[in-house]
LUMKOLKE-134299 format. One record per residue: x, y, z of N, C-alpha, C, CB in turn; residue in three letters; residue number from 1; chain. Coordinates in steps of 0.02 Angstrom, whole numbers. Atoms other than C-alpha are relative to their C-alpha. Glycine has a CB too. Example, Ala and Ser with C-alpha at 12.3 -4.5 7.8 and 13.67 -1.06 7.14 Angstrom:
! residues 2
       nx       ny       nz      cax      cay      caz       cx       cy       cz      cbx      cby      cbz     r     k   c
       45      -59        0      615     -225      390       45       60        0      -50        1       62   ala     1   A
      -42      -59       -3      684      -53      357      -39       55       37       20       23      -71   ser     2   A
! end
This chain:
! residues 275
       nx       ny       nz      cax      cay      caz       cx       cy       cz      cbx      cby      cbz     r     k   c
       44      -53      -24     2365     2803       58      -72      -20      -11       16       67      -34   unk     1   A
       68        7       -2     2183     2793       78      -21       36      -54      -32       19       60   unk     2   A
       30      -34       73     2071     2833      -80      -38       46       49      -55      -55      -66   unk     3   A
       21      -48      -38     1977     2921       44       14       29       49      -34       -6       10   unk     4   A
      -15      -22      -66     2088     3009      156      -30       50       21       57       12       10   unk     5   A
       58      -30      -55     2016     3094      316       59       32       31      -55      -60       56   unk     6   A
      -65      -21      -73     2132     3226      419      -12      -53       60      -17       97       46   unk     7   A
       13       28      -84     2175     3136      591       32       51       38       37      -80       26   unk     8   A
      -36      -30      -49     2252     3279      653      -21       42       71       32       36      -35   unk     9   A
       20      -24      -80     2131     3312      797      -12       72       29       54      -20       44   unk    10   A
       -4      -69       -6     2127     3508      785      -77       36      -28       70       24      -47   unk    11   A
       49      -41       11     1983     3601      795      -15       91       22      -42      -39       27   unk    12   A
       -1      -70        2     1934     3781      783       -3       18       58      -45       32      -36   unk    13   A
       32      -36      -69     1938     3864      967      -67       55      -24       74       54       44   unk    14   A
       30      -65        8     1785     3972      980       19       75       42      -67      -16       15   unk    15   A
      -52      -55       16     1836     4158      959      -96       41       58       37       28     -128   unk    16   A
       43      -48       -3     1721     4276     1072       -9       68      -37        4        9       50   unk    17   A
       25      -70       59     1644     4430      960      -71       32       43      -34      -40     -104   unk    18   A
       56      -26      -24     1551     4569     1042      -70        1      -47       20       64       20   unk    19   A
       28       -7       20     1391     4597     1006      -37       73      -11      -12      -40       14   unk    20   A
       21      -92        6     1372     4779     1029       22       35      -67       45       49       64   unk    21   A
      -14      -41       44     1365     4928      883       79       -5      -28      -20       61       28   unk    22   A
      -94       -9        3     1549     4935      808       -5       90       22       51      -20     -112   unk    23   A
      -13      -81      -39     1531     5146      856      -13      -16       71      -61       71      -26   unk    24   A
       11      -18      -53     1487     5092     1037       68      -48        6      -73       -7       36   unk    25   A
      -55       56      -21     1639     4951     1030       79       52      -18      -10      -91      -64   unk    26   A
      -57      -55        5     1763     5102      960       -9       57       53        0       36      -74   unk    27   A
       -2      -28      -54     1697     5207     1085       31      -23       98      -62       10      -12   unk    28   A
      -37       65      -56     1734     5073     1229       57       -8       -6      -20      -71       -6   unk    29   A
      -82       27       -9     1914     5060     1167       28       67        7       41      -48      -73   unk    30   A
      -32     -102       -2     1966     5271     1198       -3      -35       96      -96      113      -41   unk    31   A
      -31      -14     -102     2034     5294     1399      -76       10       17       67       99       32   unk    32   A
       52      -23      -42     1893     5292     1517       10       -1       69      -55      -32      -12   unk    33   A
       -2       18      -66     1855     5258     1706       35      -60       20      -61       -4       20   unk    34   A
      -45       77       -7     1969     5110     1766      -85      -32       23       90       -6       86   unk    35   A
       51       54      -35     1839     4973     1778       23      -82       14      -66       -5      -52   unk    36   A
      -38       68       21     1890     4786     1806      -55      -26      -19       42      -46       52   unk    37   A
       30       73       50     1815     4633     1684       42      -39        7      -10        2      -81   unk    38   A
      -45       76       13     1864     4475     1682      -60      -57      -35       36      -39       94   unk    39   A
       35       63       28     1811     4339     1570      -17      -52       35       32      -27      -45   unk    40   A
        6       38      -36     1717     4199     1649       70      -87      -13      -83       -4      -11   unk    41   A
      -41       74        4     1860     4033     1660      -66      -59       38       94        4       61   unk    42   A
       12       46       -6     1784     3878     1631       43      -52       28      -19       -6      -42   unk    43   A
      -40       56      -41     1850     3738     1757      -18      -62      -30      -17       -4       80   unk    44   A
        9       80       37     1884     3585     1708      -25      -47       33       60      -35      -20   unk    45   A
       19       53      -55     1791     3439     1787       30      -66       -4      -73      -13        0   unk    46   A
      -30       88      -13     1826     3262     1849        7      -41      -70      -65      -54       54   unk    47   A
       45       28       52     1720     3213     1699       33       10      -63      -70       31       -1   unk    48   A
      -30       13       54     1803     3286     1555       82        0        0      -27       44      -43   unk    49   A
      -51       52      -16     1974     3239     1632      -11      -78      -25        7       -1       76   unk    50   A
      -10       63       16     1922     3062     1620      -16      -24      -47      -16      -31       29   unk    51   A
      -18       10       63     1898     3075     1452       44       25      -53      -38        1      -17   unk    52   A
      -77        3       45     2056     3121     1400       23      -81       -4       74       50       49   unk    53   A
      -18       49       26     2116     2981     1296       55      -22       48       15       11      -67   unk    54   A
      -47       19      -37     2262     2967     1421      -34      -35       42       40       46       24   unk    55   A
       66       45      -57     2134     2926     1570      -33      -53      -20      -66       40       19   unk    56   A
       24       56       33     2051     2813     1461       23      -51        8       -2        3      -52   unk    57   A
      -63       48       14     2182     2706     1415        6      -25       84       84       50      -37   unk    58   A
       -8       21      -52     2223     2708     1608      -38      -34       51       15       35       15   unk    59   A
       87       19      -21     2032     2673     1656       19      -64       -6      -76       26      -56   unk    60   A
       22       69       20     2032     2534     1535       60      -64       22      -13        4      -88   unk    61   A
      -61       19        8     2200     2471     1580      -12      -44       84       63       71      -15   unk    62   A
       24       35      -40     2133     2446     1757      -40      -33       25        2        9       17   unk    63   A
       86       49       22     1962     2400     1724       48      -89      -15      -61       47     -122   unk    64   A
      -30       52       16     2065     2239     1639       31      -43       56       42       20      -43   unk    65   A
      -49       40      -65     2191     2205     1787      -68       -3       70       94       70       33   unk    66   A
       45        7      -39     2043     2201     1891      -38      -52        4      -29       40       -6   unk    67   A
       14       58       30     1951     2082     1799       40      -73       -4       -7       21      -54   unk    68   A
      -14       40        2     2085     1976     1773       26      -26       72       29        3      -49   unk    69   A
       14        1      -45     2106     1989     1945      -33      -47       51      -13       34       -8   unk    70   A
       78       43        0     1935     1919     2002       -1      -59      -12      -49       18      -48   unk    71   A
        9       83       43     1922     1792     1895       48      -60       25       23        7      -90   unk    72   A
      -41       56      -14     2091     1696     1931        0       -8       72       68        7      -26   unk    73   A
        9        3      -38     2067     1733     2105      -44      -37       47        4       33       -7   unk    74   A
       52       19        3     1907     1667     2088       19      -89        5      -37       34      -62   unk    75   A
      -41       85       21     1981     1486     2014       50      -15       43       43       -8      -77   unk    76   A
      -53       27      -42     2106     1481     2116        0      -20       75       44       42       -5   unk    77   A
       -2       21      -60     2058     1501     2270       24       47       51       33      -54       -1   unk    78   A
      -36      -44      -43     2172     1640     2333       20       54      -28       52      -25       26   unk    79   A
       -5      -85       27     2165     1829     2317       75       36       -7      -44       52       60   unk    80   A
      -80      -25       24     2364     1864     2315       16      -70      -71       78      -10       95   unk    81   A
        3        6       71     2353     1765     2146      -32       26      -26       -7      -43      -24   unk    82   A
       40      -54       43     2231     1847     2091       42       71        2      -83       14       34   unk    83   A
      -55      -73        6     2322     2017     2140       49      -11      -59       55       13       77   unk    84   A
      -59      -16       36     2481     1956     2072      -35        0     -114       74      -83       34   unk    85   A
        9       -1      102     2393     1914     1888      -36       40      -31      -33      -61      -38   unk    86   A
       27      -60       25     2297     2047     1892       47       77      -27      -44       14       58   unk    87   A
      -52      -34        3     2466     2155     1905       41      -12      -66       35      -12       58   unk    88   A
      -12       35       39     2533     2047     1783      -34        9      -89      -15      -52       39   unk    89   A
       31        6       59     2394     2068     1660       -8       92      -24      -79      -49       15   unk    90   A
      -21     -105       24     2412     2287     1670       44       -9      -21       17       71       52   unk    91   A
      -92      -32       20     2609     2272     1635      -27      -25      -77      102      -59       47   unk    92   A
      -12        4       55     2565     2158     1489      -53       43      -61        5      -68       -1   unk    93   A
       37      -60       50     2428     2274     1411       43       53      -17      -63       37       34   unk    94   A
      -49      -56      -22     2545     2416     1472       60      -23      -77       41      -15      107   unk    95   A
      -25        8       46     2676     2332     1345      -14      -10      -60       22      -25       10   unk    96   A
       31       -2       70     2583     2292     1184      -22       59      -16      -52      -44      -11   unk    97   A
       39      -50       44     2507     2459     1179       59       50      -25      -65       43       45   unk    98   A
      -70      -29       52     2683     2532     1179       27      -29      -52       60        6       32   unk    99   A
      -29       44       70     2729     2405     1043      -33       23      -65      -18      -86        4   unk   100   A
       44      -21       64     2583     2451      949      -21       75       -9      -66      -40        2   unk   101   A
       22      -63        1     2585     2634      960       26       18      -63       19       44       58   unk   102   A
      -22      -36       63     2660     2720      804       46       44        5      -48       33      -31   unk   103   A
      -55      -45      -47     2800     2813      814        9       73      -38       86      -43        4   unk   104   A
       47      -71       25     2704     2954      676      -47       24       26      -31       -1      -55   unk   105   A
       59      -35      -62     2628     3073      792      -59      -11      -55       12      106       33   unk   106   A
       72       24        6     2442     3054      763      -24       56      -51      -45       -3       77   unk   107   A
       24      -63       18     2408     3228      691       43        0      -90       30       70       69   unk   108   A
      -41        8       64     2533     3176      537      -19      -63      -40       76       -3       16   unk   109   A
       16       70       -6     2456     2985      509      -51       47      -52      -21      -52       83   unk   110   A
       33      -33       55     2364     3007      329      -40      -83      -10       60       42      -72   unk   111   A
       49       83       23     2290     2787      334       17      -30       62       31      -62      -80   unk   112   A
      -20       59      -49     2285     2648      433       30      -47      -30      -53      -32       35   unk   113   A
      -36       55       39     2361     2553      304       84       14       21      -18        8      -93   unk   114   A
      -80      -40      -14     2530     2673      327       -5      -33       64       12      101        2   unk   115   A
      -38       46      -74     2525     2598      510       14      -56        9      -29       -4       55   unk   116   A
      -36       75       13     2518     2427      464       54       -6      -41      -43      -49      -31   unk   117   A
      -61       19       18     2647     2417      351       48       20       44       14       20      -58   unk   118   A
      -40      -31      -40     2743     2524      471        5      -46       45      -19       60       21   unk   119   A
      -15       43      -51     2723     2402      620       34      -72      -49      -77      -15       51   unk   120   A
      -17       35        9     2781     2276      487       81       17       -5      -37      -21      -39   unk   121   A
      -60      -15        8     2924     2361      438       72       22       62      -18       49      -41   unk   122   A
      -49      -16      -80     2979     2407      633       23      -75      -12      -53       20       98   unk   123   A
      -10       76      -38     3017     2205      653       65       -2      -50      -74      -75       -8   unk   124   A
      -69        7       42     3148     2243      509       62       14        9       -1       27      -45   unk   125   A
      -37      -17      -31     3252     2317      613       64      -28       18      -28       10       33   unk   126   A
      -58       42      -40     3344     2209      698       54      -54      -67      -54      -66       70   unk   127   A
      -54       17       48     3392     2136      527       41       44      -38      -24      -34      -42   unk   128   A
      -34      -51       45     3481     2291      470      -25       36      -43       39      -19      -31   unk   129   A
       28      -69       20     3338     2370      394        0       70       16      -45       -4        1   unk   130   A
       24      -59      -16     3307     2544      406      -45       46      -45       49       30       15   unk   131   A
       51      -28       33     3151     2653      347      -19       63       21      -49      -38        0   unk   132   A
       39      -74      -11     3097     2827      332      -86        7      -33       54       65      -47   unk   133   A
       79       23       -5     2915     2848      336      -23      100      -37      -36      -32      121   unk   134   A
       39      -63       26     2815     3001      232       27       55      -50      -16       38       55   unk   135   A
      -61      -36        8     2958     3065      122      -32       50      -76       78      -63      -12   unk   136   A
       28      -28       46     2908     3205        5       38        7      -62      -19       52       22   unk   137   A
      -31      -21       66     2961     3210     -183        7       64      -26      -30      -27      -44   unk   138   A
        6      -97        8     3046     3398     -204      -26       21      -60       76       47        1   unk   139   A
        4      -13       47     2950     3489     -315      -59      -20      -10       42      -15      -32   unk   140   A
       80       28       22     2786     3396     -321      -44       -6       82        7     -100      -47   unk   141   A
       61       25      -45     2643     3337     -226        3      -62       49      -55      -17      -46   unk   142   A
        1       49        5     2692     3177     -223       77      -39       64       -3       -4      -81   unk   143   A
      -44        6      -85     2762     3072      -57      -10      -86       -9      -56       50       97   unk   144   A
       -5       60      -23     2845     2893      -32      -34      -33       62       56       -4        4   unk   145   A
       28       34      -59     2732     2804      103       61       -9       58      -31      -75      -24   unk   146   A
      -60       37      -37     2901     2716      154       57       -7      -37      -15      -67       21   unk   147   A
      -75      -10       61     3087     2711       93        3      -52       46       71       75      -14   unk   148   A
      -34       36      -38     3157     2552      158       61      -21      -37      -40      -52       25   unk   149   A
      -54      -10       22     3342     2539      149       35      -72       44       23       80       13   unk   150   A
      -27       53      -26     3431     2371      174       42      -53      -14      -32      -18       13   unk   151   A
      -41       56       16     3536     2211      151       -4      -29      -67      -14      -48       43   unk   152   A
       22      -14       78     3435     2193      -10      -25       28      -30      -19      -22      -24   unk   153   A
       -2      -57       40     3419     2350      -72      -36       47       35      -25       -8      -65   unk   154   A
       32      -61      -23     3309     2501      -76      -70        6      -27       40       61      -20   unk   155   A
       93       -5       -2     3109     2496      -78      -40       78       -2      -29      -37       84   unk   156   A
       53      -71      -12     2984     2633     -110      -82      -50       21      -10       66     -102   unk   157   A
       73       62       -3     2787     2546      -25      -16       62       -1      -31      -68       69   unk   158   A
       69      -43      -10     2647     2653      -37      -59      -51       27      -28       38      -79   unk   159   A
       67       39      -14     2509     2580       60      -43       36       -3      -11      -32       55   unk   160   A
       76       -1        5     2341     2580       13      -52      -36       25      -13       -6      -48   unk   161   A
       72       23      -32     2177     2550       89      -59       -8      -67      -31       69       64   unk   162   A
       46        6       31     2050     2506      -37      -61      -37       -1       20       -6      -31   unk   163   A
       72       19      -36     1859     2464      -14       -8      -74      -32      -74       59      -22   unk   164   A
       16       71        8     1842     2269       22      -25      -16      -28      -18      -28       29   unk   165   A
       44        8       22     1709     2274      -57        1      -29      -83      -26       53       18   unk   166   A
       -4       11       76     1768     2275     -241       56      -53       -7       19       71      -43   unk   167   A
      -47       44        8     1883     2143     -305       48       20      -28      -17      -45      -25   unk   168   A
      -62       -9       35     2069     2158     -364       15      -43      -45       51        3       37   unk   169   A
      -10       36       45     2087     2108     -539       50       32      -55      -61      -18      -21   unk   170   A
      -38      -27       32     2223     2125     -668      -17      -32      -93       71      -15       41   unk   171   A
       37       20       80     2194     2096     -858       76       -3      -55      -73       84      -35   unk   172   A
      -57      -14       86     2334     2051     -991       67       16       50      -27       99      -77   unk   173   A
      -47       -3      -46     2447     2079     -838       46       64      -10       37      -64       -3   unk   174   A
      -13      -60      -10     2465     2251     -891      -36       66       54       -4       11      -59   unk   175   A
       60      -28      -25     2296     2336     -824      -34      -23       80      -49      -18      -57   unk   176   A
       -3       11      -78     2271     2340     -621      -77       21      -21       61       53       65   unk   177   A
       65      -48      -37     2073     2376     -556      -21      -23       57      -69        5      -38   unk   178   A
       23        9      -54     1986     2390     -417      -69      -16      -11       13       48       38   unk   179   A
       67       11       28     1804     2334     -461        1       52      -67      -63       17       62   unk   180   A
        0      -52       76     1761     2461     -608       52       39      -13      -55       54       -5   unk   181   A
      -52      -50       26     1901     2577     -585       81      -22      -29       10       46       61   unk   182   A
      -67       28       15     2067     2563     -672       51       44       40       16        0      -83   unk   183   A
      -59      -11      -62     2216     2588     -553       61       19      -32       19      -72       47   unk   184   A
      -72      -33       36     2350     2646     -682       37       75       38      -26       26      -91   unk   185   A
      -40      -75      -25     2361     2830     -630       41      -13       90      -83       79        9   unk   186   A
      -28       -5      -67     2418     2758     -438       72      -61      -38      -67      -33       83   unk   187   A
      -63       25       -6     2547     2636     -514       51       49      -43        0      -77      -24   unk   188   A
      -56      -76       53     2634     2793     -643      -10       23       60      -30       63      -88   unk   189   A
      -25      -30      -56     2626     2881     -478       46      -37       43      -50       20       34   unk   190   A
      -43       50      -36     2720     2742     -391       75       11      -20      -23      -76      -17   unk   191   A
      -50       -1       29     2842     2716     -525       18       53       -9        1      -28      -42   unk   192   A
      -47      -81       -6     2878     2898     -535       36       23       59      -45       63       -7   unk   193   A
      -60      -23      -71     2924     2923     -352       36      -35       19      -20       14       64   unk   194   A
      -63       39       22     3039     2787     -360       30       12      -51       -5      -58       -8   unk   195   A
      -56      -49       52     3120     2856     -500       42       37       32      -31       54      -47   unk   196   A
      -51      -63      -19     3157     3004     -435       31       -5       68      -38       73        0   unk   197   A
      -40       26      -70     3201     2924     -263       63      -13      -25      -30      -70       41   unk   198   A
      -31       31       23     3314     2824     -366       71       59      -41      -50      -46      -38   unk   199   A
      -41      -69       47     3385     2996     -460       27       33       39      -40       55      -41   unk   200   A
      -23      -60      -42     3406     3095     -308       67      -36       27      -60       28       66   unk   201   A
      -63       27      -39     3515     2961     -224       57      -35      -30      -21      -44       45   unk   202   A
      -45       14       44     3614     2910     -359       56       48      -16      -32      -13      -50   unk   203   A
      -12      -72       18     3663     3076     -391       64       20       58      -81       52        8   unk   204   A
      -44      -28      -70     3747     3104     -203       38      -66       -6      -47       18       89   unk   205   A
      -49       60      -13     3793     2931     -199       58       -6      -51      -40      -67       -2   unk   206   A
      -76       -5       44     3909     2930     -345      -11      -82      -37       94        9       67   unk   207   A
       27       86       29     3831     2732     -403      -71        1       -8       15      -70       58   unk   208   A
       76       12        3     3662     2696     -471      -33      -39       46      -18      -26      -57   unk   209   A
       48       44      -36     3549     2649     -346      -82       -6      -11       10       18       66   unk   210   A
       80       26       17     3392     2573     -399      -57        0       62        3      -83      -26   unk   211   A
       64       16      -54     3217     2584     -291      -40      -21      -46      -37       61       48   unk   212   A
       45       55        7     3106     2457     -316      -72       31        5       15      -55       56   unk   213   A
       51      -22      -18     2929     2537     -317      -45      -86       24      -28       55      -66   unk   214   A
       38       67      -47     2778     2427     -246      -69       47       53       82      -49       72   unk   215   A
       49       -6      -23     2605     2441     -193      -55      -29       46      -10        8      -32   unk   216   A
       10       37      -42     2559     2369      -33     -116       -4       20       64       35       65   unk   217   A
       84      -11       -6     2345     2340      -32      -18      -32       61      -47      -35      -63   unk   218   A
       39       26      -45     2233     2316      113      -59       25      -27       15       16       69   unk   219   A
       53       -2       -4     2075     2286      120      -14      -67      -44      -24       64      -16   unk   220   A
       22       52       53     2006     2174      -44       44      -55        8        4       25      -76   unk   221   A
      -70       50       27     2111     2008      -39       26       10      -90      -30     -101       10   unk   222   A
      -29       13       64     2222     1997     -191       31      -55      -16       38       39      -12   unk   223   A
      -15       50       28     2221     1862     -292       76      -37      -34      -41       11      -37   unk   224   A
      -52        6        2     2405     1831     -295       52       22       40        4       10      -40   unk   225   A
      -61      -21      -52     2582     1823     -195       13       71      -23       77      -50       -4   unk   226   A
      -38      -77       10     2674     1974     -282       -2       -2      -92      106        2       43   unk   227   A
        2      -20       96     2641     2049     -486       23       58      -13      -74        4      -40   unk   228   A
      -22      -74       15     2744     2162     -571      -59       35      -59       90       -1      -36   unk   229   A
       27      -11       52     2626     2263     -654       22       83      -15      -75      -20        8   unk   230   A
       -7      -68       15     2684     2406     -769       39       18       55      -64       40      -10   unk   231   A
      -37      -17      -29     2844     2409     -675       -7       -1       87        8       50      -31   unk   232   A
       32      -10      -80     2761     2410     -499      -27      -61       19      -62       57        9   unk   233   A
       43       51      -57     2739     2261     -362      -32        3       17        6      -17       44   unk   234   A
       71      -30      -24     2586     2257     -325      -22      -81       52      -68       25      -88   unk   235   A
       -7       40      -34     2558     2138     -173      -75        5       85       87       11        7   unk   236   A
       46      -26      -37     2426     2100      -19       35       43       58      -44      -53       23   unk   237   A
      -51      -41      -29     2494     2236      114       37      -49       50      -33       66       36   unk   238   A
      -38       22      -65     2532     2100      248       57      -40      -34      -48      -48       58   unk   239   A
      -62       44        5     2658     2038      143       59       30      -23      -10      -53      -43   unk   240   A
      -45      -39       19     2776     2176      128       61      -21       36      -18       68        9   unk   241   A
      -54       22      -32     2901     2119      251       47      -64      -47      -32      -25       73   unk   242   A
      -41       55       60     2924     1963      140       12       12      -63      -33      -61      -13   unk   243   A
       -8      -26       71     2930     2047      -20       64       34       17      -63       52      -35   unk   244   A
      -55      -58       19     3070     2159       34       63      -65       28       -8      100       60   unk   245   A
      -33       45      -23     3152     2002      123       38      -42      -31      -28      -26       25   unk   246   A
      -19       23       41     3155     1874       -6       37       -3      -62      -24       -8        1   unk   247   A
      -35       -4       63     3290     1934     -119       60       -2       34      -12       62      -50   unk   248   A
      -58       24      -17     3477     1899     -116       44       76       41       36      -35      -76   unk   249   A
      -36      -58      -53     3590     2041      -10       44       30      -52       50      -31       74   unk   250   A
      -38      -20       27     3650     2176     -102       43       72       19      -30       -5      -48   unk   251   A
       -7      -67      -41     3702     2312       16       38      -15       55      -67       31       26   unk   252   A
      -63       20      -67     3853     2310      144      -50       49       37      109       29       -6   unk   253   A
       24      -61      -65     3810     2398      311       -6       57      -14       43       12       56   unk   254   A
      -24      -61      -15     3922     2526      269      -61       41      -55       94        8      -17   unk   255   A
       70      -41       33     3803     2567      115      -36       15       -2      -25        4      -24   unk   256   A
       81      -18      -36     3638     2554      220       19       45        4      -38      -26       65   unk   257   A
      -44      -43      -42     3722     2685      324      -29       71      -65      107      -32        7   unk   258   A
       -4      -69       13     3754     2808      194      -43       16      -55       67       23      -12   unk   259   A
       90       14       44     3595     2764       68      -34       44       35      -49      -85        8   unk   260   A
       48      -10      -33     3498     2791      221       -7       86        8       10      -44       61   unk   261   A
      -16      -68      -12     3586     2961      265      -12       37      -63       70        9       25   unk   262   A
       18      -27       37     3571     3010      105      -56       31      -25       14      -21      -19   unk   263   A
       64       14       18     3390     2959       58      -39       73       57      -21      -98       20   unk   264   A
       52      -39      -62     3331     3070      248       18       66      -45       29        0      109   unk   265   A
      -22      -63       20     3417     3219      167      -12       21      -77       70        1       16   unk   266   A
       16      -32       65     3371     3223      -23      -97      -19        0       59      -47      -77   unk   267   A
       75      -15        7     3188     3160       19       -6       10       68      -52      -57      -33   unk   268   A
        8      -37      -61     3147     3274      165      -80      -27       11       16       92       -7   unk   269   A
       64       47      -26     2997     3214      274      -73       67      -23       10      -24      118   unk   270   A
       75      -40       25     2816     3284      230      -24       49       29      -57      -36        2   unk   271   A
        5      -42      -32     2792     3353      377       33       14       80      -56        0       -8   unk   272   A
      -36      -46      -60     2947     3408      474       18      -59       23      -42       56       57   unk   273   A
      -13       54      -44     3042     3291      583      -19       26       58       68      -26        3   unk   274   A
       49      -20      -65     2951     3248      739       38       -6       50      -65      -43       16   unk   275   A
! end
């Protein structure tokens, strides 16, 4: 999570009309009178702030591009049905990366940009039999797993964090985490606590101890090392979460992803609501 998180959820206050007349002439105005008709003026929507809906945008810029690329090869080449075709060519493939790279946490629920990178790392896990629930709240508290990832070798809690480039990541005695001046303890005892109780809830249904791995995925500052347990908690640079959860030996049949996974959605319920 971001040390400085910012709502993204895009919601702003509608303005509320409020007469401005006496409140005795506005209670008088609401008693039976003469039928009169009013109607509020409707504002129409124009061309203009249509085409800045983010949808239009996207579609603007999408052809702005195939246009360009268009041109150009058309240009080199010599012949305007190449150009067409790579200009066609060059929309589909924008058209596909932006669905690749969209997020699949509506926008209005998205608390970092760090939570999306690990997230696009953790989509590619897929296909190896990972599976991950994303925002999972600890009952009873405040306190929320970034990511549960559930898999072939085991069961992960990441919290990603964003922290300001600016300061350096240093550890001391290989107990003591900071970020330039500040000491970082109170976020790894928050780590290691919601893996705990990840670890408590699903043990509990499952009927076998299952261990989660806590782990603190950083962007921003490089960190001066592959992966450190400090004070129980991995603490690692964020783009290397995929290989941190990778590089260990397989300790999980299918069938136990399966019912880990089912378990895990149902004792840590999502933060906010399934979408």
């Amino acid at each position: 999570m971001d040390s400085d998180i910012q709502r993204e959820d895009g919601h702003n206050a509608s303005p509320i009309w409020v007469s401005d007349r006496p409140e005795s002439e506005q209670t008088a105005a609401a008693k039976p009178s003469a039928p009169t008709s009013t109607y509020a003026p409707v504002e129409r929507a124009s061309v203009r702030s249509l085409l800045q809906q983010p949808r239009f945008r996207r579609l603007r810029n999408r052809a702005i591009l195939a246009a360009a690329v268009g041109v150009v090869v058309g240009f080199l080449v010599g012949d305007w049905r190449v150009g067409v075709t790579a200009g066609v060519i060059a929309g589909i493939l924008e058209a596909v990366y932006r669905a690749r790279s969209n997020s699949s946490v509506p926008a209005w629920r998205r608390t970092s940009v760090a939570e999306r990178r690990t997230e696009a790392q953790l989509r590619k896990l897929e296909r190896s039999g990972y599976r991950t629930l994303h925002a999972r709240a600890i009952p009873g508290s405040e306190a929320q797993i970034d990511h549960l990832v559930v898999g072939p070798t085991g069961v992960y809690a990441v919290d990603s964090e964003k922290w300001d480039k600016r300061l350096p990541v240093r550890v001391q005695m290989g107990k003591k985490l900071f970020h330039g001046p500040f000491d970082m303890k109170p976020r790894l005892t928050e780590a290691k606590w919601e893996a705990s109780q990840a670890s408590e809830l699903i043990t509990k249904a499952f009927g076998r101890e299952i261990s989660v791995v806590p782990s603190l995925a950083i962007y921003g500052p490089p960190v001066p090392w592959k992966i450190m347990t400090i004070r129980g908690v991995d603490v690692y640079q964020g783009d290397r979460a995929r290989k941190w959860i990778t590089k260990r030996e397989r300790a999980l049949t299918d069938g136990e992803i399966d019912r880990i996974f089912d378990i895990a959605a149902q004792v840590l319920p999502a933060r906010y609501g399934e979408g």
